[in-house]
C-alpha angles and dihedrals in degrees: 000000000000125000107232107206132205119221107283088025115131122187129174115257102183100032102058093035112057119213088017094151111139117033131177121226113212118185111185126181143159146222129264112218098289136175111168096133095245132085120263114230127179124199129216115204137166117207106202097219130197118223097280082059095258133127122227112217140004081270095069080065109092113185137123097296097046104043103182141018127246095259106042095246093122135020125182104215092207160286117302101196101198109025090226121154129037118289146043109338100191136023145192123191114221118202104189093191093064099040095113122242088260103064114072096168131046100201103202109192143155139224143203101241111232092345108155086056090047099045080233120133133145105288077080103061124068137177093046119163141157123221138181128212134191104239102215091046107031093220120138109231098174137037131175121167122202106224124214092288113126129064118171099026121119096187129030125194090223095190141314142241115230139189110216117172089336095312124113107226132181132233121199094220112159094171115167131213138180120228099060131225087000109052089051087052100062088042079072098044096251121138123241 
């Protein structure tokens, strides 16, 4: 049975499931009534941050133009351009076991694409939740859904891996930004 999770809530994800070793991130959403005479894309991205919470290159950025890391810890499968159907609309693939020594949080967020352009940001979108799923098993083991709290927000920093004493945990986050793509990126010390 799944763990539903309120907004600041951590809880271990290794520790208490033995041999959990790949696991699939599936974020899901939907729209609110909306007639602004552009599409409406969101955007599921992971940040592979050190210690003092930074990336260190443009490669610890995983999105719909860079795939996969390096390393083959994470793997975004790919963007899902309307959001339309139940489920999850978009989906990474963590490997623990080939997230290198370095990264000790797995930031997994989502963006309003072009928002600002478009007047859209996340009082618009409802329904939205994380999950995470054994892959072996297909079992969730995690769910955390976001509520109808933001407004004005572009990006939103849904929830983070995290390595604590060799085991891999997980942190309900959902914190929100404005200024889109970019203003997570340099949260994570990337350059724009």
């Amino acid at each position: 049975m799944s763990i539903s999770l309120s907004k600041g809530q951590r809880i271990d994800l290794t520790k208490t499931n033995p041999g959990l070793v790949k696991g699939i991130i599936g974020l899901g959403w939907d729209l609110n009534q909306y007639d602004g005479g552009a599409g409406f894309d969101l955007d599921a991205s992971a940040f592979l941050a050190d210690e003092k919470g930074n990336c260190q290159n443009d490669h610890d950025f995983i999105f719909y133009n860079n795939l996969k890391h390096p390393s083959g810890g994470v793997e975004h499968t790919g963007d899902n351009r309307t959001g339309e159907g139940s489920g999850d609309d978009e989906q990474l693939v963590v490997d623990f076991s080939k997230i290198p020594e370095n990264i000790h949080r797995v930031g997994i967020t989502v963006t309003i694409h072009d928002a600002e352009s478009r007047n859209q940001n996340f009082g618009q979108v409802s329904n939205a939740f994380v999950r995470f799923v054994d892959e072996v098993t297909g079992k969730e083991l995690i769910r955390y859904d976001l509520g109808e709290d933001f407004s004005i927000e572009t990006a939103v920093v849904v929830c983070e891996l995290y390595r604590h004493n060799g085991d891999w945990k997980f942190n309900a986050i959902g914190s929100g930004f404005s200024g889109g793509l970019a203003a997570l990126c340099r949260n994570y010390g990337l350059e724009v």
